[in-house]
C-alpha positions in Angstrom: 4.1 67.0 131.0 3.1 69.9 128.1 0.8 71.9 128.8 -2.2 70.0 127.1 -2.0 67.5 130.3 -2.1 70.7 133.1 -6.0 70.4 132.9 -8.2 67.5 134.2 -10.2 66.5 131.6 -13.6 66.3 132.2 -16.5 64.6 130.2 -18.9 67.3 131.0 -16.8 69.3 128.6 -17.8 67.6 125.8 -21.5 66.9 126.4 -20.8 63.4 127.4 -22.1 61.9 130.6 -20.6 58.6 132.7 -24.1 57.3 132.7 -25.5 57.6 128.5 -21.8 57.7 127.3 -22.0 59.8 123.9 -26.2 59.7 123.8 -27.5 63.2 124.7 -30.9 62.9 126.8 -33.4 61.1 125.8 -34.3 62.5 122.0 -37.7 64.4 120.9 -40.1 62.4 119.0 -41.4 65.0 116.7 -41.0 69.0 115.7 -43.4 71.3 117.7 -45.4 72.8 115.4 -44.1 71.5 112.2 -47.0 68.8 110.8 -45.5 68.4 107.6 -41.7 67.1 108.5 -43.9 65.2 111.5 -45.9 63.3 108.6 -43.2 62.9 106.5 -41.5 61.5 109.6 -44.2 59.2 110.4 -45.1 57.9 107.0 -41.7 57.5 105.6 -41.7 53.4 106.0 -44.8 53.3 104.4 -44.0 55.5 101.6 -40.7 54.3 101.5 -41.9 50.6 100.7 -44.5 52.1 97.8 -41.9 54.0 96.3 -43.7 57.3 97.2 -40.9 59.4 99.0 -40.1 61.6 96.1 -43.9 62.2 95.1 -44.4 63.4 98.6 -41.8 65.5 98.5 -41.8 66.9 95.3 -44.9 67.8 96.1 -45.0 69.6 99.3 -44.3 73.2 98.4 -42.1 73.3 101.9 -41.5 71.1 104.3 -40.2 73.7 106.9 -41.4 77.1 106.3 -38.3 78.8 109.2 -36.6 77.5 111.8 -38.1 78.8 114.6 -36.2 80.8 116.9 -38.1 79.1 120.1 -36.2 75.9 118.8 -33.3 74.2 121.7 -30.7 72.4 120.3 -32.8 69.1 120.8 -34.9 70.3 118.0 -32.7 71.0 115.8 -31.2 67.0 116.4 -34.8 65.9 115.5 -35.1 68.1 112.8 -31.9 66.7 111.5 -33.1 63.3 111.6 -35.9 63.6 109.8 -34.5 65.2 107.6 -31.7 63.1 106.9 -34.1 60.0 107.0 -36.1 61.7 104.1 -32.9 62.3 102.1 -31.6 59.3 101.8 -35.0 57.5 101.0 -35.4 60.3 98.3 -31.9 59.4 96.7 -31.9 55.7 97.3 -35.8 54.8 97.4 -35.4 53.6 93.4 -32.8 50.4 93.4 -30.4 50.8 90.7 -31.7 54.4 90.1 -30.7 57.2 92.8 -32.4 60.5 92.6 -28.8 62.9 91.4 -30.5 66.0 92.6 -32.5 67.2 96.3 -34.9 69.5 95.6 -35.0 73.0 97.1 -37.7 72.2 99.7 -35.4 69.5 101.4 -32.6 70.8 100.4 -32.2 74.1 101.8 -33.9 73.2 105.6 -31.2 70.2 105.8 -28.2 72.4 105.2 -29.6 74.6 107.4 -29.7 72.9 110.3 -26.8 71.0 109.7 -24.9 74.2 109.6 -26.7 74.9 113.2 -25.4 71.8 114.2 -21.8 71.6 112.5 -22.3 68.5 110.1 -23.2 67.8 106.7 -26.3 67.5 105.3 -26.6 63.6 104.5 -27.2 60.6 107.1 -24.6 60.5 109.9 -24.0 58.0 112.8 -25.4 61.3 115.2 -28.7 61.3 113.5 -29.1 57.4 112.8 -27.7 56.3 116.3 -27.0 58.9 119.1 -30.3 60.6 118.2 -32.5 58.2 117.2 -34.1 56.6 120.1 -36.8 56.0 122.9 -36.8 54.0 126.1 -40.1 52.2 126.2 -40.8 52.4 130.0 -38.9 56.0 130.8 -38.7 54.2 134.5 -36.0 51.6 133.5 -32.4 52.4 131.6 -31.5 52.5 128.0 -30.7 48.7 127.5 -31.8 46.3 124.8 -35.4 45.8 125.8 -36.6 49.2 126.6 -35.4 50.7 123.6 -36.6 51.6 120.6 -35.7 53.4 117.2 -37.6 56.5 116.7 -37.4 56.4 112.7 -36.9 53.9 110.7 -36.4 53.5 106.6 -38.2 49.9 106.0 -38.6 49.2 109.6 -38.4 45.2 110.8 -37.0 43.7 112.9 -33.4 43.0 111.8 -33.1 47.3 111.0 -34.1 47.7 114.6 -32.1 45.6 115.9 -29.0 46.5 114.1 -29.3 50.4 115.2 -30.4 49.3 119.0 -27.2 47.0 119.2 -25.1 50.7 118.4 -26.8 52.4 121.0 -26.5 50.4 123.8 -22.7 50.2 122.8 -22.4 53.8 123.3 -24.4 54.0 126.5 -22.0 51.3 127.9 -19.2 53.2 127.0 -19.7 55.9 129.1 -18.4 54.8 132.2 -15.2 53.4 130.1 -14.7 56.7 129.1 -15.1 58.2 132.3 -12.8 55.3 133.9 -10.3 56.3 130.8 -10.1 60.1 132.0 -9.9 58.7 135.3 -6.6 57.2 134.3 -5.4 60.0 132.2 -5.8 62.7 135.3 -3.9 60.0 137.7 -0.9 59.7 135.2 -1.4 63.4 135.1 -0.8 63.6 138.8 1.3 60.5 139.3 -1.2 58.5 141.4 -0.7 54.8 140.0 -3.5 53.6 142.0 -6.2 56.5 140.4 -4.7 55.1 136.8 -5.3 51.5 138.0 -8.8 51.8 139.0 -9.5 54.1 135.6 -7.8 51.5 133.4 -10.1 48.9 135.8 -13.7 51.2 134.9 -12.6 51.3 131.1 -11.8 47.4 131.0 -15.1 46.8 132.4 -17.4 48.8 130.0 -15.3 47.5 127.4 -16.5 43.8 128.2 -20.0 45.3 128.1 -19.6 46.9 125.3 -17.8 43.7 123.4 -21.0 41.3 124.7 -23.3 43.4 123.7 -21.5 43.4 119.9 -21.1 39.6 119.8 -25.7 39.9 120.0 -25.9 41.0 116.9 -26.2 38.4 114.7 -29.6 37.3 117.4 -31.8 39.4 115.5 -30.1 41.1 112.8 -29.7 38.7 109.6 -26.4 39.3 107.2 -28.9 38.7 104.3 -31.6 40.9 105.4 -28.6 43.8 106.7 -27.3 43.8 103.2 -30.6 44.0 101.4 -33.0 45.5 103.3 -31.2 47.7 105.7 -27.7 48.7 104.1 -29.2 50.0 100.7 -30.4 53.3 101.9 -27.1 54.5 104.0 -25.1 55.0 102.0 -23.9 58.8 100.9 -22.8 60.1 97.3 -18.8 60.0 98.1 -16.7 58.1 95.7 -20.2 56.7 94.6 -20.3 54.2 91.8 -23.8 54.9 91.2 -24.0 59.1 92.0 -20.0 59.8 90.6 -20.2 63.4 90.5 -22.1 63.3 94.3 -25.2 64.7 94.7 -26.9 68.4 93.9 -28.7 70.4 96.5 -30.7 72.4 94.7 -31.2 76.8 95.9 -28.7 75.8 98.7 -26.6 78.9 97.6 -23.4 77.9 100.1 -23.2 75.2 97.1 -23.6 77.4 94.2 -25.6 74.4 92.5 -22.5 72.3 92.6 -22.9 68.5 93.0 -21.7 67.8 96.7 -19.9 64.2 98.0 -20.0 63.1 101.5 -19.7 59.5 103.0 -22.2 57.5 104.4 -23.4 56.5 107.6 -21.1 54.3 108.8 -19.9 53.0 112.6 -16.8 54.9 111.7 -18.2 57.8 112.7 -19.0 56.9 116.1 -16.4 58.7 118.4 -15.6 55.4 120.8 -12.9 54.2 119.1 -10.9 57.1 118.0 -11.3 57.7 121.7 -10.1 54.8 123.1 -7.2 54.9 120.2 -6.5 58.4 121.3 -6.2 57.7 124.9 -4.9 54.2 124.7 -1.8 55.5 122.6 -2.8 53.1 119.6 -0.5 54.3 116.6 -2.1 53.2 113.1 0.6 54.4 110.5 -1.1 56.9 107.6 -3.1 54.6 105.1 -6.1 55.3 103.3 -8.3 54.4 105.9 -6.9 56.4 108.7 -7.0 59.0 106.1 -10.8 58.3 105.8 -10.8 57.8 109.7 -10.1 61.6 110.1 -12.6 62.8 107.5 -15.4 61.0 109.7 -14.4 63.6 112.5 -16.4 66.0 110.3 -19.5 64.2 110.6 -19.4 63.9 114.8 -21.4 66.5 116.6 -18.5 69.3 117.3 -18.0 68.5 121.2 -17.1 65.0 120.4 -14.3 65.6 117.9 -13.4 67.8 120.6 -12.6 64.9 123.1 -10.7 62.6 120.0 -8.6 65.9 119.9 -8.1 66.2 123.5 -7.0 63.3 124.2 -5.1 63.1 121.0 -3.2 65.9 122.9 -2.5 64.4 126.3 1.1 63.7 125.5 4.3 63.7 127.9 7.7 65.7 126.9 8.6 62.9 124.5 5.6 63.7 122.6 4.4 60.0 123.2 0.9 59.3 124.4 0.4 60.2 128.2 -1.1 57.3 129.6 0.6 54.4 127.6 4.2 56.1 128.5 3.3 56.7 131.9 2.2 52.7 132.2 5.3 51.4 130.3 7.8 52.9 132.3 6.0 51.3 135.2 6.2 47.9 133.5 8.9 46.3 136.0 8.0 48.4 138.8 4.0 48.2 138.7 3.3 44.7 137.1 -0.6 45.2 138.3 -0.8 48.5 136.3 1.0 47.5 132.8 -1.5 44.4 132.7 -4.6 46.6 133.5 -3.4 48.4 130.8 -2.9 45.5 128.1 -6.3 44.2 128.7 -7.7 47.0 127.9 -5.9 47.2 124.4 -6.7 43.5 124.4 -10.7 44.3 124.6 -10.2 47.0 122.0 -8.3 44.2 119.9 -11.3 42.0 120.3 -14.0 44.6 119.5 -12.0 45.1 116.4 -11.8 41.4 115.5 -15.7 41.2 115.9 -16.1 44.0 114.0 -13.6 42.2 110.9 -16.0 39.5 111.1 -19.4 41.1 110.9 -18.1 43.3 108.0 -17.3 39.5 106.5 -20.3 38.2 106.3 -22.6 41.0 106.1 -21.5 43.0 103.5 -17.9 41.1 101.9 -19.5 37.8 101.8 -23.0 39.1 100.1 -24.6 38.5 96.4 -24.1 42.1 95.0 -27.0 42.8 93.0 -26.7 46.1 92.0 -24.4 49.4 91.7 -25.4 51.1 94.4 -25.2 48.6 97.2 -21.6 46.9 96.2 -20.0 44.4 98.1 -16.5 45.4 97.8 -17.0 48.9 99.7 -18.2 50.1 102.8 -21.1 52.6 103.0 -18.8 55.3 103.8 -16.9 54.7 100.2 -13.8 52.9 101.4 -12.4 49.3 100.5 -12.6 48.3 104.2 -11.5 44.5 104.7 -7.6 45.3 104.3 -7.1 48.1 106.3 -9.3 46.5 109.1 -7.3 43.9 109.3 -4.2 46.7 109.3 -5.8 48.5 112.7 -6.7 45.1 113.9 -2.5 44.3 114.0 -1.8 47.8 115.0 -3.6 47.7 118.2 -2.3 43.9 119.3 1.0 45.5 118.5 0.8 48.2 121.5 0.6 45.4 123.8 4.2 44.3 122.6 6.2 47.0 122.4 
């Protein structure tokens, strides 16, 4: 073993728990002592449906005066939010005519506390998913009917539904992932029956975490996704509409230069490069693993950490700990090198779910305008091929 695998890895590391997965505890509502961003916060449906975002801003002469140095880091996640809610409905609100330029009073607070919090300042999965929730009896656990979004753009039915379907993915995942370091240790240590019941844990949040997927066509409609929902996620990254990205005006880290990031996208949620990483799926280099690894720079810090980590857990070969330490246990440990292949077989199948949703909510749409086209995902990248390319790649690690 190198010297990445002498320490057990441990989820608490990373600001992950068995129980919530990669949700932190249960997010603020609103900013103490900060009306403004709180109304803004509030309203932002409303205004967003009269076309008002960008006359409320632009008039405000600030929306956050400081950041208060009383704020926790929870605040600064809610700030975030809001924030990031407000500047995409400012850029998007008009169809067919995104705002090119943020003006200094939202602006300057978002950068701000995305540099606080390590990200970019534009809409990431962290602040539309991970942070964006409420359980409504605080009594019962964060499942499909006691949770709710905590902002919205439009609102509805089929927006909540579509964001709630994410975030009880990534509760569900946390006790794969802890079943997945589980594994990792016991190959670590040579204890086949620690690696069995890990890969056992991760197999069975996996089947959660694949039913809970295959729901969400119940409430969330392709046609409603596409026009309703999708239209104000996406970022100002190889941008038909917004080709020279977006400016941020007084931020002075920017120098008044135009900036391009990606848009919110479910590529940026950390599950899957996980389970990749652990797993020992290889995709060979093509744009969208290229892509893949730029969404590490919109995950809060600690969770690129753990993509990283276990990225590293590799035996003397350099091959991926836990997938060499099963395969040279295939004749030996029969029990153990199926465990295993379900596993990349559930992964396989979330994929192949995922192919299909990406069909018929976005590919198979009417594209009515430039900046909601069919042909790209909201994150800028012609997605169809290359799914189907990651989709072969992980069937493939069950053959060889």
């Amino acid at each position: 073993m190198n010297s990445h695998a002498s320490q057990p890895l441990s989820l608490a590391d990373f600001e992950i728990s068995p129980e919530r997965g990669f949700l932190p505890p249960d997010p603020c509502e609103s900013l103490p002592d900060c009306p403004t961003l709180n109304l803004l916060s509030h309203e932002l449906p409303k205004l967003l449906s009269a076309r008002q975002v960008r006359r409320f801003i632009d008039e405000q002469p600030v929306l956050l005066p400081s950041i208060p140095s009383s704020w926790r880091e929870d605040d600064y996640r809610t700030a975030m939010r809001i924030l990031s809610f407000a500047g995409h409905a400012y850029v998007w609100e008009t169809p067919g005519q995104p705002a090119a330029e943020l003006p200094s009073q939202l602006a300057q607070p978002w950068y701000e506390i995305g540099q606080k919090l390590g990200r970019p300042p534009v809409l990431s999965y962290a602040s539309y998913a991970l942070d964006n929730w409420r359980r409504l009896d605080t009594a019962k656990p964060i499942q499909l009917d006691n949770i709710v979004l905590l902002q919205n753009f439009l609102g509805g039915l089929d927006e909540e539904w579509f964001v709630v379907v994410h975030i009880q993915i990534e509760r569900q995942a946390g006790l794969g992932l802890d079943g997945l370091l589980r594994a990792i240790n016991g190959a670590v240590q040579e204890k086949d029956d620690e690696v069995l019941v890990g890969l056992q844990a991760l197999a069975s949040a996996q089947t959660a975490m694949r039913d809970t997927l295959l729901r969400m066509k119940e409430r969330c409609d392709p046609y409603v996704y596409y026009t309703r929902v999708r239209p104000y996620i996406h970022g100002w990254k190889n941008s038909p509409s917004l080709p020279n990205g977006l400016l941020y005006d007084g931020v002075e880290g920017y120098a008044q230069h135009p900036q391009q990031f990606r848009g919110e996208t479910g590529a940026q949620s950390s599950i899957v490069p996980c389970l990749d990483a652990g797993l020992g799926i290889h995709h060979a280099p093509d744009p969208l693993t290229v892509y893949l690894q730029e969404m590490r720079d919109y995950m809060p810090p600690r969770h690129r950490a753990l993509i990283h980590a276990l990225g590293s857990q590799t035996d003397r070969s350099g091959q991926a700990l836990l997938s060499g330490h099963v395969r040279g246990r295939r004749q030996s440990h029969q029990e153990l090198w199926s465990a295993y292949c379900a596993c990349v077989d559930l992964l396989a199948q979330f994929r192949e779910i995922h192919i299909g949703y990406a069909d018929s909510y976005i590919n198979r749409q009417h594209q009515t305008s430039s900046t909601n086209p069919t042909a790209v995902g909201t994150g800028g990248t012609p997605f169809m091929t290359y799914l189907q390319k990651h989709l072969d790649e992980t069937k493939q690690a069950m053959a060889s």
